[in-house]
Steps between C-alpha positions, in 0.01 A plus 500: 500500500385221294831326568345509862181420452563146239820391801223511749288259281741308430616450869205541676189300248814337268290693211563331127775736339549761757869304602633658147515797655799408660678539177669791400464459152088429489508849711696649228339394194192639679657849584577479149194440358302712739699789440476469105100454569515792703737764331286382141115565686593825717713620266244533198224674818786696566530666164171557440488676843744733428404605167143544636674731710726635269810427720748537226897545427643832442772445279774721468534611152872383471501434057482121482279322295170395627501770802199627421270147485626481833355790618152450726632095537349397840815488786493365838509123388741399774188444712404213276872345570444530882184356519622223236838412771343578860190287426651173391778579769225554772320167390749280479833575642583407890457828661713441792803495280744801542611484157179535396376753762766725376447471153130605495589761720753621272192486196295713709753725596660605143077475415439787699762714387442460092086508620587837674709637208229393219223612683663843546561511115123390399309634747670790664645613084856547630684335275832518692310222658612417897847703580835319454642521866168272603527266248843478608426493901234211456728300304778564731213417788434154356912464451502529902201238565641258258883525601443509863249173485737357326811552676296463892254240466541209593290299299718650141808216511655304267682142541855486428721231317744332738878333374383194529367312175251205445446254260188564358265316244489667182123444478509709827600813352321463131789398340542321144852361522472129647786535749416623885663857555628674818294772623538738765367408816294806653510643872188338713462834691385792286711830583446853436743651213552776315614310178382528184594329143746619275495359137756384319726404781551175631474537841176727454458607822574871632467674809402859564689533846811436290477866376536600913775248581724822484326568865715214650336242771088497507522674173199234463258643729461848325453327162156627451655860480627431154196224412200724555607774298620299194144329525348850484715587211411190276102578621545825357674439201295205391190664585570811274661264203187357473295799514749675155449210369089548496513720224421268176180271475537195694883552522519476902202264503678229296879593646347436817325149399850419407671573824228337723551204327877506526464558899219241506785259384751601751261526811434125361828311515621751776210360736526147397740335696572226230574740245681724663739246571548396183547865352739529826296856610424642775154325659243716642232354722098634474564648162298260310195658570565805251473231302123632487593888525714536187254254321202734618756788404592342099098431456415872575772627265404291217125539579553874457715461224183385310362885491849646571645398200541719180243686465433513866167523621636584829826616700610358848619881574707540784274282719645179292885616388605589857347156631614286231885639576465516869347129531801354257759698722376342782375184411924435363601654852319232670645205264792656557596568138493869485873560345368264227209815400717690278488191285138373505420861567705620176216679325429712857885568516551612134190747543598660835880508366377710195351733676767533761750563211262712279492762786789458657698558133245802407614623847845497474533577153236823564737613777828476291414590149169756556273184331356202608547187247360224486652113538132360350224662313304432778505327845384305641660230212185386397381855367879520316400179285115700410726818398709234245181424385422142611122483547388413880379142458844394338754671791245309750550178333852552491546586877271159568758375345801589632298481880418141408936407378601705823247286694679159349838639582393580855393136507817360384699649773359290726771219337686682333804632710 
């Protein structure tokens, strides 16, 4: 709105300033600083709110160390990370952008559902919290608004590199070599596509209607039968890594931090014309305004960080987790780097994978020996390091860690094929 409102002055009165709001990066560093601002002030209110009103955890009593300082902690802190990313968003994004559209609507969306399944916990005392199947049918929901947009409107294209080369200035493309390179030379008309980036390959480029080419000629048109329901898949799978992985102070706060930053990076060079050519990517017009989302999005996560970290003060509950995950899945859909997740989404993967094996193994072994063993102590894997005795603050530090070298690798794969 503000982006609006300082355009106009500039245009209309030519108002001292208000033309650096044409900048992405001024709106940005705003976002950014306007969500820390807000996550740090409404966060602190927030806390003292909830204790007044004794809207505490229940913790499970599952023998790990520390359980019980946990217990009466004040949950439902994901409202301070919406407020801290819709705000900023709301003030200083262009709100006539589809990419941008859709992503809020996919914040408010996954919102609702973790609001609903908190509130039912806290206020309603059942701690089974909202049922499965509709945790499962909103996120499935959202997978149908966000793959069908995708895949139908016409505003969601990208530009595509033609055979032909130029010779291009190095200074053009931010090189440091002092010779002129060849660069791609990309299509003038933007087309729609169902492409997406594959690492490590040199031609980087894959398209879902290759999986249908078995259906002979047209195979093209019905595309979006096998695109929508992989997008609801990676929704859903994202969405519930990141909510396992809420289960150590500040451990999906931080993770989270991490990834935004990594997809801040990509949305970056993969909206920038220059720099996509250089990294020879795939260049997608109208993304640079998440430019200000994701920097609205890393502000709240580190601005709740400051009272979610060990000991918390507070816990984002499901309200934050199932946000968080559902935002990254389909913030990477829209850059189109979604089969890059399992990489800069490692720490997600490795917690929903040890729970998928933990139970699937007790399972199994149950049904064919009479007993149910074990693969870890305890799933999901962050619990399985607290049973070897590592104390919380040190297996959080080492998952920052190894979310901040999967985060560099994820980055390299933009040259290195």
């Amino acid at each position: 709105m503000l982006y609006y409102l300082f355009i106009w002055l500039h245009n209309a009165f030519d108002f001292p300033g208000a033309g650096v709001f044409q900048y992405i990066s001024f709106r940005a560093s705003l976002a950014l600083i306007t969500s820390l601002f807000i996550s740090m002030i409404i966060g602190k209110r927030l806390i003292n709110f909830l204790r007044a009103k004794q809207v505490g955890e229940s913790i499970r009593d599952l023998g790990l160390d520390g359980e019980k300082q946990k217990q009466g902690t004040p949950t439902m802190g994901g409202l301070i990370i919406l407020a801290a990313i819709l705000i900023p968003t709301l003030l200083f994004a262009k709100l006539n952008n589809t990419y941008i559209i859709l992503i809020l609507i996919s914040t408010v969306w996954l919102g609702v559902i973790g609001f609903l399944d908190d509130y039912i916990k806290v206020f309603k005392k059942d701690k089974k919290g909202l049922a499965g199947k509709f945790k499962v049918l909103g996120q499935v929901g959202l997978g149908l608004i966000v793959g069908l947009t995708m895949y139908f409107n016409p505003g969601i294209v990208i530009r595509e590199k033609t055979s032909q080369q130029a010779y291009v200035p190095s200074a053009e493309i931010f090189t440091v070599e002092g010779n002129a390179d060849r660069a791609h030379i990309y299509g003038k008309t933007a087309v729609k596509s169902t492409k997406t980036t594959i690492p490590f390959l040199k031609n980087n480029e894959f398209d879902y209607s290759v999986l249908i080419s078995w259906l002979g000629k047209g195979y093209k048109s019905w595309t979006f039968l096998i695109f929508i329901p992989i997008i609801i898949f990676i929704i859903i799978a994202v969405s519930n890594g990141a909510n396992l992985t809420d289960g150590l102070d500040g451990l999906a706060t931080g993770s989270s931090a991490i990834i935004g930053l990594t997809l801040g990076i990509l949305a970056y060079v993969s909206g920038n014309i220059i720099f996509a050519n250089y990294l020879n990517i795939m260049y997608i017009p109208n993304t640079g305004e998440l430019a200000i989302y994701i920097s609205a999005f890393i502000g709240a996560c580190i601005g709740f960080l400051w009272y979610n970290s060990y000991p918390a003060q507070i816990f984002m509950g499901d309200t934050g987790s199932l946000a968080l995950g559902g935002i990254i899945a389909v913030f990477a859909i829209i850059i189109r780097k979604e089969i890059m997740i399992p990489i800069f989404c490692g720490i997600f993967l490795a917690e929903n994978l040890s729970v998928v094996m933990q139970v699937t193994w007790f399972k199994y072994t149950k049904r064919k020996f009479g007993e149910g063993r074990r693969i870890f102590k305890m799933s999901p894997l962050h619990h399985h390091y607290q049973k070897e005795g590592y104390h919380e603050s040190k297996i959080v530090l080492r998952f920052f860690i190894v979310g901040i070298m999967l985060a560099v690798l994820t980055i390299v794969t933009l040259k290195l094929r």
